[in-house]
C-alpha positions as CSV (number, residue, x, y, z in Angstrom):
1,X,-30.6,-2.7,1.2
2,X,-31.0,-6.5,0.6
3,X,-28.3,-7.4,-2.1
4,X,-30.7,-9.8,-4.0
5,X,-31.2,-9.6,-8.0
6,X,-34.5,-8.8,-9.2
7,X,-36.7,-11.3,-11.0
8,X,-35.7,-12.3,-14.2
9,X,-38.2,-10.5,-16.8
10,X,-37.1,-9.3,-19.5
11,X,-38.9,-6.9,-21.5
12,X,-36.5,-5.7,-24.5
13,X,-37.2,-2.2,-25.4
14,X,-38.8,-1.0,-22.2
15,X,-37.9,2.6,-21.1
16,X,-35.6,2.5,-17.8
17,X,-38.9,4.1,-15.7
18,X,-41.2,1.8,-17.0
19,X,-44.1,0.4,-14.6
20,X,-42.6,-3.2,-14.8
21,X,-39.4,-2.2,-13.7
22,X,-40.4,-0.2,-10.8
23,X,-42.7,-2.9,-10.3
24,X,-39.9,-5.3,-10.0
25,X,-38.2,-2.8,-6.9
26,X,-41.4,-2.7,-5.7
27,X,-42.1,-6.2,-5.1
28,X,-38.4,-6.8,-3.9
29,X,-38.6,-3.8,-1.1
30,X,-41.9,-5.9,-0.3
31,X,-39.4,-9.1,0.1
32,X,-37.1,-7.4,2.0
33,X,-39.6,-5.8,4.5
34,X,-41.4,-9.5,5.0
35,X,-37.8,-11.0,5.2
36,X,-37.2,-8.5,8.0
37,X,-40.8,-9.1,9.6
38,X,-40.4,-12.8,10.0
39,X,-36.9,-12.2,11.2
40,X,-38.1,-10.2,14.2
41,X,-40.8,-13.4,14.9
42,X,-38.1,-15.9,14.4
43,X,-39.8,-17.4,11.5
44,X,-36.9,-16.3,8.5
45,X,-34.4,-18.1,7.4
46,X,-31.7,-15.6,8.4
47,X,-28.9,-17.5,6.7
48,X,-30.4,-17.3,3.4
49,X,-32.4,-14.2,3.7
50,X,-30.9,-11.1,1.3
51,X,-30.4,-8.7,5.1
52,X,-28.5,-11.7,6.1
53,X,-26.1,-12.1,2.5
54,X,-25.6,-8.3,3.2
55,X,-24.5,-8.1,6.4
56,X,-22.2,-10.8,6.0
57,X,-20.5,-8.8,3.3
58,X,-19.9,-6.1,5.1
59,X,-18.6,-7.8,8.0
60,X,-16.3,-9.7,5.8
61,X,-15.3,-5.9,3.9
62,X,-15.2,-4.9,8.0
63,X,-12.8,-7.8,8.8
64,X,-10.8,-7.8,6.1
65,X,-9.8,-4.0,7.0
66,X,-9.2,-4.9,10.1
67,X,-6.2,-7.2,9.2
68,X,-4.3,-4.9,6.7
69,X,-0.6,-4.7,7.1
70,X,1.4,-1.5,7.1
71,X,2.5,-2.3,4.1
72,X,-0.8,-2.7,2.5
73,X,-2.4,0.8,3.9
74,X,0.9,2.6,3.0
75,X,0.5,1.0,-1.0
76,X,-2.8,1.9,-1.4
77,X,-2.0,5.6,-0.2
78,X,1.0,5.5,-2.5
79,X,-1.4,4.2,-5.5
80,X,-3.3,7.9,-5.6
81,X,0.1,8.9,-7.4
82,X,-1.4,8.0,-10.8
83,X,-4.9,9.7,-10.4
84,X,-2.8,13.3,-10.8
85,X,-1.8,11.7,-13.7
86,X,-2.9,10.9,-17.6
87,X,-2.1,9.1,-20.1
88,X,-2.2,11.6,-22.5
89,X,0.6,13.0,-20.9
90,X,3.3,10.4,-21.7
91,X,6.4,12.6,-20.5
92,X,4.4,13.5,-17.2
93,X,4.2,9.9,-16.7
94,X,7.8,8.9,-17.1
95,X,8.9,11.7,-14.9
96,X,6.9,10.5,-12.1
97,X,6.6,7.1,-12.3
98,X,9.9,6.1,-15.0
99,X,10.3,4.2,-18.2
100,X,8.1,1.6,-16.9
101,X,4.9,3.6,-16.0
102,X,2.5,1.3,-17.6
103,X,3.9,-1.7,-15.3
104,X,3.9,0.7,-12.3
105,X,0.2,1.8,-12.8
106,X,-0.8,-1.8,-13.3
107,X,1.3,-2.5,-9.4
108,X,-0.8,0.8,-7.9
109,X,-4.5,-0.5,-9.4
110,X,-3.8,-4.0,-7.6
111,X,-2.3,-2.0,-4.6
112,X,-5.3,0.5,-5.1
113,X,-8.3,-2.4,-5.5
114,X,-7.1,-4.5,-2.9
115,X,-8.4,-2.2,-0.5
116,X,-11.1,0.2,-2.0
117,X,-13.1,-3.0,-3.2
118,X,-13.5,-4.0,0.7
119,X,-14.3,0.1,1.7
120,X,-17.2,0.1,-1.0
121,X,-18.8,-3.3,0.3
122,X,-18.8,-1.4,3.8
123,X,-22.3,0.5,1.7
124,X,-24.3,0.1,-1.2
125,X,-21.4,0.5,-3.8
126,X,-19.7,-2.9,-3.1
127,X,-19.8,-3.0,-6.9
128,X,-17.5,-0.4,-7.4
129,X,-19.7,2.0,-9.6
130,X,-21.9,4.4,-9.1
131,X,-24.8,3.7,-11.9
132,X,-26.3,6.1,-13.5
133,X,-30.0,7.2,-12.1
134,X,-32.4,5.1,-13.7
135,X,-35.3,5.8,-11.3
136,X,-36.3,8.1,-9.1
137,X,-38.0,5.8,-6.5
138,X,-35.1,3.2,-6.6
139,X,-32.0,3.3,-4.4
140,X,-28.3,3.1,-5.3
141,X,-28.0,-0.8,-5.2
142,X,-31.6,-0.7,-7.1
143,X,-30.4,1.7,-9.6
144,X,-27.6,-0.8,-10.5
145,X,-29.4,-3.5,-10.9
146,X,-32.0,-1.5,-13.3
147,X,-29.3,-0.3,-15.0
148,X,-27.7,-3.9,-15.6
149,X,-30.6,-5.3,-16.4
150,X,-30.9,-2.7,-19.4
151,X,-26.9,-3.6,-20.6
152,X,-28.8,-6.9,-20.9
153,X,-31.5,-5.7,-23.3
154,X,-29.4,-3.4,-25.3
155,X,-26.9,-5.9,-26.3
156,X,-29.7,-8.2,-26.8
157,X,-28.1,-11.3,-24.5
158,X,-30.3,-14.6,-24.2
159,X,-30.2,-17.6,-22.5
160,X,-26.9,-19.7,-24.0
161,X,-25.0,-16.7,-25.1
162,X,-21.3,-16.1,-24.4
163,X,-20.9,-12.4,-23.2
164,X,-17.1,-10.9,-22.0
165,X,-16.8,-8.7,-18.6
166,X,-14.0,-6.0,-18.8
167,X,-12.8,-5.4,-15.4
168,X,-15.3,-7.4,-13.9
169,X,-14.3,-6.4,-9.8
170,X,-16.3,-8.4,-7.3
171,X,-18.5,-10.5,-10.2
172,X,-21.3,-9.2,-8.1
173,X,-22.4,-7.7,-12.4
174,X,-21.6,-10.6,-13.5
175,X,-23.6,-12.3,-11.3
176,X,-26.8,-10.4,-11.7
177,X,-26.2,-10.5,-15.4
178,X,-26.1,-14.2,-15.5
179,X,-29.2,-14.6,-13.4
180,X,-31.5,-12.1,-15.5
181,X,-30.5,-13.2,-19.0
182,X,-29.4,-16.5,-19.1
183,X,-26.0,-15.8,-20.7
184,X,-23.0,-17.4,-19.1
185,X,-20.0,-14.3,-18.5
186,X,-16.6,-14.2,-18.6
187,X,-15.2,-11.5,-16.6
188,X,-11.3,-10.4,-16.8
189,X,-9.5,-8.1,-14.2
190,X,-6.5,-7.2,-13.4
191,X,-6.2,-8.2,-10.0
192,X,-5.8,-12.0,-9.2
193,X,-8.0,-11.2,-5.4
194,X,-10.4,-9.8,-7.1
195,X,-11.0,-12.6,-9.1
196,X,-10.6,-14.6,-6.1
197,X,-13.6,-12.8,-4.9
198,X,-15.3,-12.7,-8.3
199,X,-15.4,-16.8,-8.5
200,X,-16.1,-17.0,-5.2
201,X,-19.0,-15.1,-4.9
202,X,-20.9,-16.5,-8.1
203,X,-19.8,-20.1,-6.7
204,X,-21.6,-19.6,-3.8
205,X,-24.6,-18.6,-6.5
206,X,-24.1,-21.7,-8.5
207,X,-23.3,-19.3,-11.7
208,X,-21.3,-20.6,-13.3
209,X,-19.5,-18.2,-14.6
210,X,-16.1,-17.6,-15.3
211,X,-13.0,-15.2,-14.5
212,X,-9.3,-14.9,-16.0
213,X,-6.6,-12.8,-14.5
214,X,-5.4,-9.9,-17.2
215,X,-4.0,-7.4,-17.3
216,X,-6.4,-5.1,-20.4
217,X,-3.0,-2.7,-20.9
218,X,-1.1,-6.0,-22.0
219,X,-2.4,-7.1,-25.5
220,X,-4.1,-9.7,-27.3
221,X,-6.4,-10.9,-25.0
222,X,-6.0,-14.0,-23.9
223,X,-9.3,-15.5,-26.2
224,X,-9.8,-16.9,-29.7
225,X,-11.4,-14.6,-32.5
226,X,-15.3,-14.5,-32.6
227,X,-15.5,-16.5,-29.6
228,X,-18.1,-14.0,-27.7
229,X,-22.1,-13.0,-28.9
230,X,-21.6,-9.5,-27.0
231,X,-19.5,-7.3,-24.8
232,X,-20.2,-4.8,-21.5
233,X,-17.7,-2.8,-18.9
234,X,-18.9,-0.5,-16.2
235,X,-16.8,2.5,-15.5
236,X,-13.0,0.8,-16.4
237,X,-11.6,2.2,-19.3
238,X,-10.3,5.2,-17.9
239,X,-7.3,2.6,-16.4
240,X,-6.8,1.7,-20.6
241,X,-3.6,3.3,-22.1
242,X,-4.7,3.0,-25.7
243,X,-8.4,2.3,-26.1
244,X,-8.6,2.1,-29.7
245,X,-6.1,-0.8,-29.6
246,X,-8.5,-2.4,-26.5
247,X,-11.2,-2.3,-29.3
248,X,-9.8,-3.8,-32.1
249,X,-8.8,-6.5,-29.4
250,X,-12.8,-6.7,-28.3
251,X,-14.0,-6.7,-31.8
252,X,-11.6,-9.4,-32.7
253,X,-13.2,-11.5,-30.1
254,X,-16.7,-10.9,-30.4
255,X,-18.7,-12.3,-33.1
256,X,-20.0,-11.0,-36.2
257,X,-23.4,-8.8,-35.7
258,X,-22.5,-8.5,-31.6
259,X,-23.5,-5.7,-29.9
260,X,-21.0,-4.1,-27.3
261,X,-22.2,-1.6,-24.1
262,X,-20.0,0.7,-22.3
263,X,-20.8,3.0,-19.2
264,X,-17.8,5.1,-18.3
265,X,-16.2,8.7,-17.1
266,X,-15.8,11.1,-19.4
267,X,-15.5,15.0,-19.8
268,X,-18.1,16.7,-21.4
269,X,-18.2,19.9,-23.4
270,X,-18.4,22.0,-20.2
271,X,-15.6,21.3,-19.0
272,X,-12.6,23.8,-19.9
273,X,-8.9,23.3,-18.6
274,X,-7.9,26.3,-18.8
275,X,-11.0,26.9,-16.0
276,X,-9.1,27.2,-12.9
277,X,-12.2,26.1,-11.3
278,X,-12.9,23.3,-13.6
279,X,-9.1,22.6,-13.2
280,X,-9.1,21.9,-9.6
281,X,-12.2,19.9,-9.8
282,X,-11.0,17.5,-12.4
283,X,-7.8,17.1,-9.8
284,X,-10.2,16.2,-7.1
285,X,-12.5,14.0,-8.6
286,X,-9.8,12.0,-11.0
287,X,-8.9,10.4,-7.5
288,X,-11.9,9.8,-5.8
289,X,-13.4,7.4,-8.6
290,X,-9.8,6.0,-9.9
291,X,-9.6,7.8,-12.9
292,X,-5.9,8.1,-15.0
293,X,-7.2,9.0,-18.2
294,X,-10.0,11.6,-19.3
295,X,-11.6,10.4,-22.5
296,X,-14.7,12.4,-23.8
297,X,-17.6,10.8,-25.7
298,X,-16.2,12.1,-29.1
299,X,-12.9,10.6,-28.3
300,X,-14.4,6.8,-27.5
301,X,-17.0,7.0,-30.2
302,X,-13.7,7.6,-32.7
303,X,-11.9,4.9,-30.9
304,X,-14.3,2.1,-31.7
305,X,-15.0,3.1,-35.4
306,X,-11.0,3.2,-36.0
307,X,-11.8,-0.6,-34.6
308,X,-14.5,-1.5,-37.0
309,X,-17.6,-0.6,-34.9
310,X,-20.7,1.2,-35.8
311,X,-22.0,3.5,-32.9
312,X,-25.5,2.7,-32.4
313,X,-26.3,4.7,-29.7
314,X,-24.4,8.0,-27.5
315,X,-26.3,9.3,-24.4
316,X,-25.6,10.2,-20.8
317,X,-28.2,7.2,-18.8
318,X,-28.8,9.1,-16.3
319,X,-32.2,11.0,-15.9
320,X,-31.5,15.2,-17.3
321,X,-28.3,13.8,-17.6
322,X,-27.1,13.9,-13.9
323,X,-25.9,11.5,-11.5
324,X,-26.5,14.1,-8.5
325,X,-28.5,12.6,-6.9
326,X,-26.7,9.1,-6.5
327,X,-23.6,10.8,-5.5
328,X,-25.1,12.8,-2.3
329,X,-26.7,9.3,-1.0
330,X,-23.5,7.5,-1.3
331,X,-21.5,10.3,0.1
332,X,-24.0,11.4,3.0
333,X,-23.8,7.2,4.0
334,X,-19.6,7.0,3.9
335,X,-19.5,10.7,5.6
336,X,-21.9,9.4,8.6
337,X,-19.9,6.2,8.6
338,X,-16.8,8.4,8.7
339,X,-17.7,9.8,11.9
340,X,-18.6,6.5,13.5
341,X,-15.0,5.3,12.3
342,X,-13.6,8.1,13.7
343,X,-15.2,7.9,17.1
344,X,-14.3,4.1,17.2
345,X,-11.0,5.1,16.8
346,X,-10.7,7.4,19.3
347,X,-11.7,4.7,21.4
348,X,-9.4,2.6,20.5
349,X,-12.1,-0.3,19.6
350,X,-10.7,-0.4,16.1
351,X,-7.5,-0.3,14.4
352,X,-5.9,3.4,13.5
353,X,-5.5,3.1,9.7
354,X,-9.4,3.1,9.3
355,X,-9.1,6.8,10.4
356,X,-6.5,6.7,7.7
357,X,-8.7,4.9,4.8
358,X,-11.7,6.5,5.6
359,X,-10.3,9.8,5.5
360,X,-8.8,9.2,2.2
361,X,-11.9,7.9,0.7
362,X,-14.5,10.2,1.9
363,X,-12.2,13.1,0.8
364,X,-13.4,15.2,-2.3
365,X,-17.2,13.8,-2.5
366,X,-18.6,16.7,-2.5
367,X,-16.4,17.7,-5.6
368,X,-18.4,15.1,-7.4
369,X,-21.3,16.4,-7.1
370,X,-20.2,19.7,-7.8
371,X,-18.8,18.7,-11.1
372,X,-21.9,16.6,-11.8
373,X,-24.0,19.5,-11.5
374,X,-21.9,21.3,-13.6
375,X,-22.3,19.2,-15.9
376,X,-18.9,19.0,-16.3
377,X,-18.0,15.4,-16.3
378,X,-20.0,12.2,-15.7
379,X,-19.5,8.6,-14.7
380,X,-22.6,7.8,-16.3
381,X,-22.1,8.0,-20.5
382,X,-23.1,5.1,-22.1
383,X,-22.7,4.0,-25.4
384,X,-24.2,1.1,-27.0
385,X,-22.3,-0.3,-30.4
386,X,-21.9,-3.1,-33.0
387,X,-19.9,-5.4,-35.1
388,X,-21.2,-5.2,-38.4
389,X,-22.7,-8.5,-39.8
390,X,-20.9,-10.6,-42.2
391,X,-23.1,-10.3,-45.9
């Protein structure tokens, strides 16, 4: 799928299956499939053609994987280690990873990043996060940028506004978010590549957006009060020690009346621990989409009124509340692309650790969709909030 934004129309308010949005897939499948006609005529410009801007990224991801050390495949292994933990369990924490387990989990996610960033460009997830499903007709990399483009109405941003990125990854968010609203974005990660990549990528855009290096575990943020009209993160604050302290540190920042969107994992009331079923899930699917902690809606909604927030809205996005559907595309593609991996490295055309990483990514997919079904735990709640207006 072309990896091009979709025109820039906003319509505040619209429901996410609306005509005009579907519309706006519509006319950009048409782009694609004209892109792709001229192409086999020799009249498209293949350098700037959206196949062209997607093939190059995976064949940079492809590259890239190609050249890992040792070193680097054995880190990102060892970075699973704090998936089978939480940090609700501070004692569990210590005994595994010592007295400095915050500092050791921050070395795994850079360990961890450095490589899964580059497996998820190899598809349509190069943006980390599976969205929730906005459409029926749409595909992955369509349902993401429906689903950003409705962040962008429900925190109301405009042309001019100043709008903060938590855990941006590639910028390839911030990038569409920039384009269809106008705003300008700051996004912050932990990981000084990704940022790398982040800046990169949107220069190559002319956006001119911009990326710091922090670490969100490590406290005040590095910006001055009230300096941001609104707030988003996709999928990141499971990685976030003490969340209510993260959102008295985003409602310091952001200014009076701003409007903040979050999309993240949680467990919902299905889910039992003491399930041995439910259990053994959790421990499968904690790893597969980086997980430490395990908030629930109730939790976060508590967290940012403790901050100074007012809740404005609590849902699951995803259509009957299941992200299903998503899942099985994403894992079908990796599984196929496992056994071509595999057969390539039986051949010894490509390095052995992609048998290694491929394996270790593709492992408990099916787990996901399990729990999704279940309706046990999602990677698809959203909830939209605000910093009360001064009087």
């Amino acid at each position: 799928m072309a990896s091009q934004t979709l025109p820039a129309t906003r319509h505040p308010g619209r429901s996410s299956e609306s005509n005009s949005s579907l519309d706006d897939v519509a006319n950009e499948k048409q782009r694609f499939t004209t892109d792709f006609s001229r192409a086999r005529h020799g009249k498209a410009d293949l350098k700037n053609s959206a196949s062209s801007k997607r093939w190059k990224t995976f064949w940079s991801a492809f590259r890239y994987l190609q050249g890992l050390t040792p070193k680097q495949v054995d880190d990102f292994m060892a970075s699973y280690v704090i998936y089978n933990l939480d940090w609700s369990d501070e004692k569990q924490m210590i005994a595994v990873l010592g007295n400095d387990y915050q500092e050791k989990v921050g070395d795994c996610l850079k360990a961890y990043y450095g490589v899964l960033n580059h497996l998820c460009a190899l598809g349509d997830v190069e943006k980390m996060y599976i969205p929730p499903w906005i459409s029926r007709k749409a595909t992955v990399l369509e349902n993401q940028l429906l689903y950003e483009e409705t962040i962008a109405q429900d925190i109301g941003l405009k042309p001019g506004d100043k709008v903060l990125d938590l855990g941006c990854g590639r910028g390839r968010v911030a990038a569409h978010m920039a384009q269809y609203s106008g705003a300008h974005v700051t996004g912050l990660n932990i990981d000084p590549n990704q940022i790398a990549q982040a800046q990169a990528f949107n220069q190559d855009r002319k956006i001119p957006n911009t990326f710091v290096v922090q670490d969100f575990n490590s406290l005040p943020l590095p910006f001055q009060d009230e300096s941001f009209d609104a707030f988003y993160q996709i999928q990141a604050l499971s990685l976030c020690k003490d969340i209510t302290a993260l959102f008295r540190e985003i409602f310091r920042v952001v200014k009076p009346g701003a409007k903040i969107s979050l999309l993240d994992w949680v467990s919902l009331p299905a889910y039992d621990p003491q399930n041995p079923e439910h259990a053994e899930l959790m421990r499968r699917v904690k790893p597969l989409i980086g997980a430490v902690g395990t908030p629930t809606p109730e939790s976060l909604e508590r967290s940012l009124r403790d901050a100074g927030f007012e809740v404005l809205k609590s849902d699951n996005a995803s259509i009957d509340g299941l992200q299903a559907p998503l899942i099985d595309t994403v894992d079908g593609y990796f599984r196929a692309m496992r056994q071509l991996i595999l057969g390539l490295v039986k051949l010894h055309l490509i390095p052995h650790h992609f048998k290694t990483l491929i394996n270790r990514f593709c492992l408990d997919g099916l787990a996901f969709i399990k729990m999704d079904n279940m309706r046990l735990a999602t990677t698809s709640y959203r909830i939209i909030a605000q910093k009360p207006a001064k009087n």
